[in-house]
C-alpha positions in Angstrom: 11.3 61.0 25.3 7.4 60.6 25.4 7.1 62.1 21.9 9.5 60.1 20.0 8.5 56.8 21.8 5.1 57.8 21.2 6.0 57.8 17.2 8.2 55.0 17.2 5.5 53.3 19.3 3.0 54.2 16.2 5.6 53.8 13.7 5.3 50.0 14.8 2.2 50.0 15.2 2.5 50.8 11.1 4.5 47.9 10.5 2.3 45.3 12.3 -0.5 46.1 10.3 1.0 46.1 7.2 1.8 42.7 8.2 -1.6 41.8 9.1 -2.6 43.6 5.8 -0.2 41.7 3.9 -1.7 38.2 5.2 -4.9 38.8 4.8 -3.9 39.6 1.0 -2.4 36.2 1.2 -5.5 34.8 2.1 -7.8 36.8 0.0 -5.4 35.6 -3.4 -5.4 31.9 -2.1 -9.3 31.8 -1.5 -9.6 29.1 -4.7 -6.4 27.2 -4.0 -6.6 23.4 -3.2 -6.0 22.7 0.2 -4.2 26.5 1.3 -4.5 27.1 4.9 -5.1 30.6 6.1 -2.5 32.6 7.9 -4.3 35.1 10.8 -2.7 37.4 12.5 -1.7 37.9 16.4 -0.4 41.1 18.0 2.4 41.0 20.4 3.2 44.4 22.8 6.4 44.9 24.2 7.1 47.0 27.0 9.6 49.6 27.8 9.0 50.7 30.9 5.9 50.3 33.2 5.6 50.3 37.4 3.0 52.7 39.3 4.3 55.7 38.4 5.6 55.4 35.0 4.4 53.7 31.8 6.4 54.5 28.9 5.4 53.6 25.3 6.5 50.3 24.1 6.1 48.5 21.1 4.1 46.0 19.1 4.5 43.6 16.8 2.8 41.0 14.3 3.0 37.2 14.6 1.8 34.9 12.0 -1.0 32.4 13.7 -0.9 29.4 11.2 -5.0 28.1 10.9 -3.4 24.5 9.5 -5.9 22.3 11.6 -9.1 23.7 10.2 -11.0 21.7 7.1 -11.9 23.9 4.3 -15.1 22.7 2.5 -14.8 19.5 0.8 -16.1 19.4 -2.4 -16.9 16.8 -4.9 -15.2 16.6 -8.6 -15.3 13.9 -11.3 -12.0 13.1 -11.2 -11.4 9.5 -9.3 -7.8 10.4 -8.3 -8.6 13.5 -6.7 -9.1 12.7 -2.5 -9.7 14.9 0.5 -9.2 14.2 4.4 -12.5 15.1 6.6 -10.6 15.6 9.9 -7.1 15.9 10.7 -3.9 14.9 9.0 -1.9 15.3 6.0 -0.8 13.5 2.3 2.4 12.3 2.5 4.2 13.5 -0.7 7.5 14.0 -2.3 9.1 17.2 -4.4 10.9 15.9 -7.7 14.4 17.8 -7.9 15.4 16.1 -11.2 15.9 12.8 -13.0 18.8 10.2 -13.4 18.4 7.8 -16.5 14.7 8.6 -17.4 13.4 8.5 -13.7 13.2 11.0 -11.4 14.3 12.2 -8.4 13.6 13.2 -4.9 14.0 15.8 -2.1 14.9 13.5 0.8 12.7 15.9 3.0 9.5 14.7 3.9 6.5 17.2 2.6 2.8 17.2 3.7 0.3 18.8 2.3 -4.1 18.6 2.0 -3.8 19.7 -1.6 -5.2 16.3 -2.9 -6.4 17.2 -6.4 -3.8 14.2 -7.8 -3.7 12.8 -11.1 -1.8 10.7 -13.2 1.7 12.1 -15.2 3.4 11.3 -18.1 5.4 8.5 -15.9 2.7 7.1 -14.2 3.2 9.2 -10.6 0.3 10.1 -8.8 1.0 14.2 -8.6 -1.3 17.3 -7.3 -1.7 20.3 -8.9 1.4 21.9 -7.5 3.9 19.0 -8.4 4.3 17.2 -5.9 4.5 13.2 -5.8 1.8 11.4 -3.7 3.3 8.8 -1.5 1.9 5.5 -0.2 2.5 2.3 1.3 3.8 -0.2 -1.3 1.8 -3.4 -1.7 4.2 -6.6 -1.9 4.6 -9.5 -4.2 2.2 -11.4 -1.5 -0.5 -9.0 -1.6 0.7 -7.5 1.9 1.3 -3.8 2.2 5.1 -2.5 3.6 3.7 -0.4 6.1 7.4 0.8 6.9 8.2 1.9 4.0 6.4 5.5 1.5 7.4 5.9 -1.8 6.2 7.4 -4.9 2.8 6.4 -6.0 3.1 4.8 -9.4 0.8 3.2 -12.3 1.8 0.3 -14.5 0.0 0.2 -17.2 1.5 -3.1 -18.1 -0.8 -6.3 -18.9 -2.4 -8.5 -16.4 -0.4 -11.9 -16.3 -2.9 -14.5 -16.7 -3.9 -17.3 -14.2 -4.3 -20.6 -15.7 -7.2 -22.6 -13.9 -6.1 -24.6 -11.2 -9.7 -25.0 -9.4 -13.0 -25.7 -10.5 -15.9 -25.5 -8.3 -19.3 -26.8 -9.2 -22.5 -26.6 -7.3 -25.9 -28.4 -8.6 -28.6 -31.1 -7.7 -29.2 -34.5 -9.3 -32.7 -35.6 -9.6 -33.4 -38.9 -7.7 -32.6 -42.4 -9.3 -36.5 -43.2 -9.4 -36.6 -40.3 -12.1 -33.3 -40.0 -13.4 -33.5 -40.1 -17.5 -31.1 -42.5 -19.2 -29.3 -39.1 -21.2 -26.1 -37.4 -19.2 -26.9 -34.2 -17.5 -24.6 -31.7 -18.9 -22.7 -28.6 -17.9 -20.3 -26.2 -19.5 -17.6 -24.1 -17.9 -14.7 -22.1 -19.4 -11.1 -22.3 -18.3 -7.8 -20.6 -19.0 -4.4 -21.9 -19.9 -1.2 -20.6 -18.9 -1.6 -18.1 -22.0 -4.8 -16.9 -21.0 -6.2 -19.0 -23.9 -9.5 -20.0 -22.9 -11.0 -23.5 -22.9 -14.7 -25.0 -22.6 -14.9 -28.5 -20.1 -18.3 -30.0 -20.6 -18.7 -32.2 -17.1 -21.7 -35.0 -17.8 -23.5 -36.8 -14.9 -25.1 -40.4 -15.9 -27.3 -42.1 -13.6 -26.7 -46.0 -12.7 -30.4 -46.7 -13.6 -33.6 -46.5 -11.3 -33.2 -47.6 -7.9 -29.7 -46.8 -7.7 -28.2 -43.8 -6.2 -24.8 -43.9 -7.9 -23.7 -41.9 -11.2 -20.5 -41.7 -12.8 -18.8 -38.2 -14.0 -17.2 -37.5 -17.1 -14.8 -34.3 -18.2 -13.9 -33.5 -21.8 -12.5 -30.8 -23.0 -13.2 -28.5 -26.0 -11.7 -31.4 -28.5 -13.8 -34.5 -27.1 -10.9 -35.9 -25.1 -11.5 -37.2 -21.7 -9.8 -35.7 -19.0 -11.3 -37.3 -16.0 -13.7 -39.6 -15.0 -15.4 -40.4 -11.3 -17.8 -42.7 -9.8 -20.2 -40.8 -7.1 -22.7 -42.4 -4.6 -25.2 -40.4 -2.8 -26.3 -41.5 0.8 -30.1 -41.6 1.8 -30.4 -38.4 2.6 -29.3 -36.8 -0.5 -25.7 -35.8 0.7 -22.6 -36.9 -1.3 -21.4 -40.2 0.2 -18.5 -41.2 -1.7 -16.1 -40.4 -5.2 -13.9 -42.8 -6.5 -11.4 -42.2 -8.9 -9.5 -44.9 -10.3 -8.1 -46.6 -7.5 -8.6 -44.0 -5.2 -12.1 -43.7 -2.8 -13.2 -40.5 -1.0 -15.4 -41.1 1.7 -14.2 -39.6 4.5 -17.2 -37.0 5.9 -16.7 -33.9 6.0 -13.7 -33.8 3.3 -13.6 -32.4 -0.1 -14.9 -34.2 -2.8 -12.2 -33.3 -5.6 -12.1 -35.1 -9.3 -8.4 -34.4 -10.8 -8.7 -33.6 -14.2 -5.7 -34.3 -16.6 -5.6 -31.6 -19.5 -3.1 -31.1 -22.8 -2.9 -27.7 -21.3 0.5 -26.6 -21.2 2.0 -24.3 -18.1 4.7 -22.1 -17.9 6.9 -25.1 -16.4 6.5 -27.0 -19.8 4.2 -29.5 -18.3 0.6 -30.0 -18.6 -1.9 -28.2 -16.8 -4.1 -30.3 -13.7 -7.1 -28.8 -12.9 -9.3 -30.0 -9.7 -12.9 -30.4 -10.0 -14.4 -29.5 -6.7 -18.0 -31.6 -6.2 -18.7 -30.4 -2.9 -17.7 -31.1 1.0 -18.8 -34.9 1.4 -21.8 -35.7 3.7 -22.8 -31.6 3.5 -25.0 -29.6 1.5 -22.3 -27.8 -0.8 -21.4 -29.1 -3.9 -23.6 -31.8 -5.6 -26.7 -33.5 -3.9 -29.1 -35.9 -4.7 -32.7 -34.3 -3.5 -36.5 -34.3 -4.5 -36.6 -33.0 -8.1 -38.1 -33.4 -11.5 -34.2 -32.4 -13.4 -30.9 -31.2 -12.8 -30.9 -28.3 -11.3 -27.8 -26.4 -11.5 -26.6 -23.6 -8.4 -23.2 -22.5 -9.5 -20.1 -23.2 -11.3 -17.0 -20.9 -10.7 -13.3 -21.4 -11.6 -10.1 -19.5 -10.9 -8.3 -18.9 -14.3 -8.2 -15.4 -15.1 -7.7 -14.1 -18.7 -5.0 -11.7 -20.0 -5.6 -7.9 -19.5 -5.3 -4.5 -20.1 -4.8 -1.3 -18.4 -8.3 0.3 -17.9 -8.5 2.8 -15.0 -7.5 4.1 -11.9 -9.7 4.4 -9.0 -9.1 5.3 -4.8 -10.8 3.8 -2.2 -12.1 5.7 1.2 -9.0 3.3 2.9 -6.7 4.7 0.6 -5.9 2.2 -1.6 -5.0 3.1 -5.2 -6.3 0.4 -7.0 -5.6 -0.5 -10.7 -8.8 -1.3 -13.0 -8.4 -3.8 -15.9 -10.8 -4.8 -19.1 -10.3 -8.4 -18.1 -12.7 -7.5 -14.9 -10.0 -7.7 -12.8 -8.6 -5.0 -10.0 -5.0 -4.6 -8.1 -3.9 -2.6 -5.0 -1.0 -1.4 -5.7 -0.2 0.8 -2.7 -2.3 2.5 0.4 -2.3 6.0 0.9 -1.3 6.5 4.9 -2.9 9.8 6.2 0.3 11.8 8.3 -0.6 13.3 11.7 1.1 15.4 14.0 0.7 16.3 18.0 0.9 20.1 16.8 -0.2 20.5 13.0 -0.5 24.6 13.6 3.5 24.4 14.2 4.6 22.9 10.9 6.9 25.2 8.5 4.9 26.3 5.5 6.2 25.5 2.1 5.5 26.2 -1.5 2.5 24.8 -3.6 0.2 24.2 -0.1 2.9 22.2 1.1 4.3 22.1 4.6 7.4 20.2 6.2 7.8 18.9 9.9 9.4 21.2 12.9 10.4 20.0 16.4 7.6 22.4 17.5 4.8 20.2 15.5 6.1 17.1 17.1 6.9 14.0 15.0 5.3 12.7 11.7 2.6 9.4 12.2 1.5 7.9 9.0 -1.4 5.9 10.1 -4.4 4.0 8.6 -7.5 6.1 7.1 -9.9 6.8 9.8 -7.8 5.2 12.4 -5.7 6.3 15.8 -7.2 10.2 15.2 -6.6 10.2 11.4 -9.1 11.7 9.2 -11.0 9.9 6.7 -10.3 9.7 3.1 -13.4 11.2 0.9 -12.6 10.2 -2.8 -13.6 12.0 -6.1 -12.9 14.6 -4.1 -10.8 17.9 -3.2 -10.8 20.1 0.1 -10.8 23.9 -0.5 -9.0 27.0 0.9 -9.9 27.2 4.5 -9.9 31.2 4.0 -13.2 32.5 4.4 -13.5 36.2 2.2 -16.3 38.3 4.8 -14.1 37.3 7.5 -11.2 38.2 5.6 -13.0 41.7 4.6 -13.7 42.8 7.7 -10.1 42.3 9.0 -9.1 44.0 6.2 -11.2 47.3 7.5 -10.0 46.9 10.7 -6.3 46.9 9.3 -7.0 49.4 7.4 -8.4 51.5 10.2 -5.7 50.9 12.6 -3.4 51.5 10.1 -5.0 55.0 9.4 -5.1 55.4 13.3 -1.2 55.0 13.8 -0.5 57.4 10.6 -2.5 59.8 12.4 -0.3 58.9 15.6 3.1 60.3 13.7 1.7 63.0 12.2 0.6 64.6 15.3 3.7 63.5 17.2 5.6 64.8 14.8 3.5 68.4 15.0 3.9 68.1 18.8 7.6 68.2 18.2 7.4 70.5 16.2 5.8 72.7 18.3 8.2 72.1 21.0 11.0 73.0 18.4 9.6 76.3 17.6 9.5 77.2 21.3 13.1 78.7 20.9 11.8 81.6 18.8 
């Protein structure tokens, strides 16, 4: 009995390290892939019988000990899509199985994977090198994120909507009456229509003469017709005391100085466009002021119209934002990339292409915020390699190899054993 449970015992002992073997091949091929995990190699024994007086040869076996919670090296690349985690945690992403009028379609199983070399397809979907669809938080009409639902990243690369100019803020000191010059002080500022057509306001200031600290504004737009006139008075200190328009006085300190200009404009609505000119918070600092100096001096002038645009770019953010670039200076988030953890990430079920998939062992998906609740960070521009390191992998390749010439050498001489015990009949 001891001689064939001493060669089935090696014979085993064969198979286990050609299991070991055969991961550390695995390992050794998937040195330069994006994100791979390596897959080590634990031996189990099994016993057949073993007390005081007897021990009798058992067996052993090879389990696969999954290495999916160590970061490979993180590396840096020019593309802007590409991301990486630094710490724990997965990409949330999706497998396309096939497409229903021109879009495509999903695996309703979750995947996860650290593969984060993503760039942009044919349709717009954020995908890695292996295929699969990055997923994210969607970002709403009202600029808020659905943090309950993930779906498919995806570009539009259609134009920016413009925003006709609905504010215009203006910040700049008048010089005192004493040396106020009979001519208008004059500024210029662009604004957009509801086309995104751009139009130039010129704003005058006029001074009620020496000794006086009231002016009067006038607006025109880019045709010479008024579109709104005020009359301003200054308190002794240089602050913005009153504005009347028309009938109506602004006083009140504190408050917002607003002129309401009247423009030809039209809006989507079929109406004309009303713009409000914003001369600063009344009996503050902000805005216009009347203090010591020689001219007008003028701080700022800002407005809120945006022009039409195009699709320029793509770019990620270290919160995970996928954000939408456009030649008209402006940006969009369009979704937020969660990072995925999991109480046991060692126990998920490996799949194809780097990706993994959830087990009741690995405990239950979290998709939290970048850097938050034990989430790794995001690096952008950036891409995690293997995790595999080759010397290591080398020298448990000699050792398999060793042990594997060590149990050959087991059977052989069992099997001469038995085959001296054979022969003992002669």
């Amino acid at each position: 009995m001891s001689l064939f449970g001493a060669m089935t015992t090696a014979l085993s002992g064969l198979s286990s390290q050609s299991s070991a073997l055969g991961n550390i091949s695995d390992n050794i091929a998937n040195s330069q892939t994006v994100g791979f995990k390596r897959v080590d190699t634990n031996f189990i024994d099994y016993i057949t019988t073993s007390s005081a007086t007897e021990n009798a040869p058992g067996a052993v076996v090879a389990q696969p000990s999954y290495v999916n919670n160590v970061t490979g090296t993180i590396t840096q690349i020019t593309n802007p899509l590409a991301m990486a985690i630094s710490g724990q945690g997965f990409f949330p992403v999706s497998q396309n199985t096939g497409s229903s009028a021109n879009a495509p379609v999903f695996d309703p199983q979750s995947y996860y994977t650290r593969a984060g070399d993503f760039s942009m397809n044919a349709g717009g979907f954020l995908v890695n090198g292996s295929g699969l669809y990055l997923q994210g938080w969607p970002v709403l009409a009202n600029g808020t994120l659905d943090t309950n639902t993930l779906a498919p990243v995806q570009i539009s690369q259609a134009i920016y909507q413009p925003v006709p100019t609905g504010k215009v803020d203006l910040s700049a000191n008048l010089p005192p009456a004493s040396s106020s010059a009979p001519a208008p002080f004059t500024s210029n500022v662009s604004v957009y229509d509801a086309q995104g057509l751009a139009h130039q306001l010129t704003l005058s200031f006029l001074s009620s003469g020496s000794g006086s600290n009231a002016w009067t504004v006038a607006v025109t737009d880019d045709t010479g017709t008024p579109i709104g006139n005020g009359a301003l008075t200054f308190a002794a200190d240089g602050t913005l005391a009153s504005l009347t328009q028309g009938a109506a006085v602004q006083n009140t300190p504190g408050a917002q100085a607003t002129l309401t200009l009247s423009t030809l404009y039209p809006t989507a609505g079929g109406g004309t466009q009303s713009i409000a000119l914003g001369l600063g918070t009344l009996g503050g600092t902000s805005g216009l002021t009347q203090f010591a100096g020689s001219g007008y001096s003028l701080r700022g002038i800002s407005q809120d119209g945006v022009p039409p645009g195009s699709f320029s770019s793509v770019s990620t953010t270290t919160a995970g934002g996928v954000i939408v670039n456009y030649d008209n200076g402006q940006s969009r988030q369009i979704a937020r990339v969660p990072v995925v953890t999991f109480a046991a990430p060692d126990e998920l079920q490996r799949q194809n292409g780097s990706a993994f998939t959830a087990t009741t062992a690995s405990g239950v998906p979290l998709a939290e915020t970048a850097g938050g609740n034990g989430a790794g960070a995001i690096v952008t521009s950036s891409v995690e390699q293997s995790n595999v390191d080759i010397a290591t992998q080398f020298s448990q390749m000699i050792v398999a190899q060793q042990a594997y010439s060590a149990n050959a050498k087991m059977v052989t001489t069992a099997s001469d054993m038995m085959q001296v015990t054979l022969d003992m009949k002669h």
